[in-house]
N, C-alpha and C positions, 0 to 999 in steps of 0.2 A: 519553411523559410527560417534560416540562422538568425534574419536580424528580427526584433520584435517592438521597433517603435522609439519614440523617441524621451527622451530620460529627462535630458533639460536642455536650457537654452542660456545664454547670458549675453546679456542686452548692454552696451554702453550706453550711458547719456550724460549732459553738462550737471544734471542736478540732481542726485544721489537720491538725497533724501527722500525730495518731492517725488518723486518718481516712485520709490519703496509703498512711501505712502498713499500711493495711488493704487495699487497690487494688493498691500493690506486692507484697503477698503473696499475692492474688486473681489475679497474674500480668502486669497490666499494668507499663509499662516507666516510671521515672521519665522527662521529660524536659524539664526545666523548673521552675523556681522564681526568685518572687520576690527581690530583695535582699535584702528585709528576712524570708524567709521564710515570709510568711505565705500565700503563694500556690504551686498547686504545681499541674501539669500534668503527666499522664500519659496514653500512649500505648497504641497495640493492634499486634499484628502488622501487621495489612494496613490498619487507617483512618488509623494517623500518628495522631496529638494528638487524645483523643478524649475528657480529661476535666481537668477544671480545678475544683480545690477551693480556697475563698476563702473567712476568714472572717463567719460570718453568727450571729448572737442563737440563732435555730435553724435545726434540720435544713430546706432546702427546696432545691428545684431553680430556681436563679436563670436561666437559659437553657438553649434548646436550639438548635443550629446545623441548616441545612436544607442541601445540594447544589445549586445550579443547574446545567443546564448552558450559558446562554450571559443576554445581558441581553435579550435579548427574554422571558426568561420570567421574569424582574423587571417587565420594562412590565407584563407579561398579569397579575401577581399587584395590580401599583399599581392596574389599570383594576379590577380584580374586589376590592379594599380601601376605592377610593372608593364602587365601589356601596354596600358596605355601613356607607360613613360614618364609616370606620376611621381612628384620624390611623395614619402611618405616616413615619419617615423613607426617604429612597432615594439611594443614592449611586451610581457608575457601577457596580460592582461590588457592591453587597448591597442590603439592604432592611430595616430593623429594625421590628417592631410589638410590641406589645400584646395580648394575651388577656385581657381584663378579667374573665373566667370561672372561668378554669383559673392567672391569674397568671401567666402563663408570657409572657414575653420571647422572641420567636423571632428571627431573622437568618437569611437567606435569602442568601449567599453564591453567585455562582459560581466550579464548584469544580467541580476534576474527578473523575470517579468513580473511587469505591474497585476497585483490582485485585486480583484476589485467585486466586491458584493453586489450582487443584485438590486438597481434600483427597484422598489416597490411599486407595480403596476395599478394604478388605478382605476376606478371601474368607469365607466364614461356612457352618458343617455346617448341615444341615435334614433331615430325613426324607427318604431318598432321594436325596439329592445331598449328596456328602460332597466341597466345591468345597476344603475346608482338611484333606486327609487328612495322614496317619502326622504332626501336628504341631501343637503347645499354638497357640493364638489369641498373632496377634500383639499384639495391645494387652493380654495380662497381663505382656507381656514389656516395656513402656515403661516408662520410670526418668525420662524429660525432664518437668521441671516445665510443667503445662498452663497454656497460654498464651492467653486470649482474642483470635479471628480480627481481630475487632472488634465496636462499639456495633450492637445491633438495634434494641433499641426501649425506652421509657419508657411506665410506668403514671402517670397524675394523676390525684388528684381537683378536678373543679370544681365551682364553684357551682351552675352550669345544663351538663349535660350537652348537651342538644339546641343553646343558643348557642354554644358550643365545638365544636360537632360543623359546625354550620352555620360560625364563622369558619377552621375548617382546611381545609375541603370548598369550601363557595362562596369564599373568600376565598384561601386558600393555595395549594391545588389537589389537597389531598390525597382519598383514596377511601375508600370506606366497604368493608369487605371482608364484616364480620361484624358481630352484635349480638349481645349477651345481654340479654334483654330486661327492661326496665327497673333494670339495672344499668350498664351497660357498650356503648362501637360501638369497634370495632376499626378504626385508619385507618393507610391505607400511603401513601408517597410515593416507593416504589421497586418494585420485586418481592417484596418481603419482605411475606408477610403482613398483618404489621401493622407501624408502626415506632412507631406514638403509641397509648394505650387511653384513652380518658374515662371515667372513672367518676363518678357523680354521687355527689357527698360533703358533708358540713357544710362541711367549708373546704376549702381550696386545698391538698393536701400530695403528696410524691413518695411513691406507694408503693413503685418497683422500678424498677430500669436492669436492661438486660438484654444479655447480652455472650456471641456464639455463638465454640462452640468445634467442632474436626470431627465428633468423634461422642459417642455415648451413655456411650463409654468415658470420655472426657476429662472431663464432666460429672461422673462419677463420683469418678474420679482429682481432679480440681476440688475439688469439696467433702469428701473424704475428707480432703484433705492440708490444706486450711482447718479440718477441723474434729479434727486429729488432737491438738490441745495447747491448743482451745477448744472444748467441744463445743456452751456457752452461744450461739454464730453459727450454729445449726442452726434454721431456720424448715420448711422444709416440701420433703418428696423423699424418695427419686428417684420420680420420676411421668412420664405422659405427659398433657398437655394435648387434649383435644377440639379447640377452637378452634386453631388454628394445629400442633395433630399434634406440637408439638414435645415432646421431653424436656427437664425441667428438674429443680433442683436451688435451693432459693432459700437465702441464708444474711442474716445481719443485719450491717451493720459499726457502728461504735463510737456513730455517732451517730445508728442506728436505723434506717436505710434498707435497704431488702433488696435484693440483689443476684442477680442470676439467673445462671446459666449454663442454657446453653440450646442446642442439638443438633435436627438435622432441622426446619427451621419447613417450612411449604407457603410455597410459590413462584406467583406469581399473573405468569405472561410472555407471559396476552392476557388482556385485560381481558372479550373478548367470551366466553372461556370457563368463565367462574368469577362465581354466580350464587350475590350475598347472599344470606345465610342470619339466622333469630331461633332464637339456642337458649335456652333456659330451663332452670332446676335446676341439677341436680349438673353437668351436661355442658358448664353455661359456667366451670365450674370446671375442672376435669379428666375424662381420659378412663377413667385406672387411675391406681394409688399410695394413699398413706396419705391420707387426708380432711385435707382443710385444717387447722392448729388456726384457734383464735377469734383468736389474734394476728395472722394472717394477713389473714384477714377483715376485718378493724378493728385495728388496729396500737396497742400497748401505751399508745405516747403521745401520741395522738388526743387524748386529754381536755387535757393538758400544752400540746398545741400551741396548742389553743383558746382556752385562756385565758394566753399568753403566757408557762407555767413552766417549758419545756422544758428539760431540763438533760442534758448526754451520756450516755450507760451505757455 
């Protein structure tokens, strides 16, 4: 696969600041701002710059950054853009287009792939094998503020789900891994699972960015420390997902977008051995944890976006 995932992202919303400050507390690293401030960029452990917030009217996701690895897999994305009568521009190094579905501004960058060290496996008791004897679990013993590895993946809603599904698949190059049927396809452009979800929706909005950490612990640790002096940022967790197996933890930041932490996704490293699936019901939701609320579902200010009154919370 040419592409290898996604770089970054950049979110508009009405309050700059608050919002930065929301990301730096959520553990990402400032690095970056505007003169005049109203731009701010922030970083992940191992992706580097992996999120840029800019003023916008309302909360949405103004771009998403793609991996390449060399410009041959720019030609192969131009030739598979023209078939489908896409304008797009292309420079030696990137490619910028259009989703006229989903709104979504992509840029296709060659770039080299995120490295990333091995989290540290810990040893864990079970019934009959006692691998952590005569001594407490190391991660109740961790004090360091949990720090996102880096960017996974992005929820939207589009217009036409199945066009969007069609322009990142035939056009981009990404892969269909899973569906939930007639809600949601789940698309990868690395190993990871998923890095993109369509959902099909009234308009165009970001539901969730989603930002893995090493383990179930950290997720925890994560939104425990987020929610210790706001409990009001608490959306939906600790649970385990069906679809991609992963733990999550979702919270909301100031300008309503929810934010995941996210532990264990499935890793798809042959394509020949991991055989789409259509789930249905509760199971495209999650696998265990507390049921969704309705806010989750449909997001408080859906109605607000629609008819352009969106104002921060």
């Amino acid at each position: 696969m040419g592409l290898h995932g996604l770089t970054s992202i950049t979110l508009g919303v009405p309050d700059v600041e608050a919002v930065a400050g929301y990301y730096e507390e959520f553990g990402l690293t400032p690095s970056g701002r505007s003169p005049d401030g109203r731009r701010h960029t922030l970083a992940t452990l191992d992706g580097g710059d992996q999120l840029t917030i800019t003023p916008a009217p309302q909360r949405r996701l103004l771009e998403i950054g793609v991996g390449a690895d060399d410009p041959d897999d720019l030609d192969r994305i131009a030739n598979n853009l023209a078939a489908l009568d896409a304008q797009f521009a292309r420079t030696d190094g990137e490619l910028r287009v259009h989703d006229p579905h989903s709104a979504l501004d992509v840029t296709i960058k060659v770039a080299a792939r995120v490295a990333q060290v091995a989290a540290k496996q810990e040893p864990t008791n079970g019934p009959g094998r006692p691998d952590r004897a005569n001594g407490r679990a190391p991660a109740i013993e961790r004090t360091n503020k949990v720090r996102p590895r880096r960017l996974g993946h992005v929820v939207v809603g589009s217009l036409d789900q199945e066009a969007s599904q069609e322009f990142f698949t035939r056009g981009l190059g990404f892969k269909v891994t899973d569906r939930d049927r007639g809600r949601a396809s789940f698309l990868r452009c690395s190993t990871d699972h998923h890095n993109l979800l369509l959902q099909q929706a009234p308009l165009n909005f970001l539901h969730h960015t989603a930002w893995e950490v090493d383990d179930v612990d950290e997720v925890g640790r994560g939104a425990s420390a987020m929610l210790e002096e706001h409990p009001e940022r608490h959306v939906w967790g600790l649970g385990r997902h069906h679809i991609g197996s992963n733990f999550f933890w979702y919270l909301k930041d100031p300008a309503g977008n929810f934010s995941e932490y996210y532990a264990d996704l499935d890793c798809v490293l042959d394509d020949q051995l991991w055989t789409p699936s259509v789930v249905e019901g509760a199971r495209g939701l999650f696998n265990w944890g507390p049921p969704p609320p309705p806010s989750f579902l449909r997001p408080d200010d859906l109605a607000a976006l629609m008819t352009g009154t969106h104002a921060p919370r």
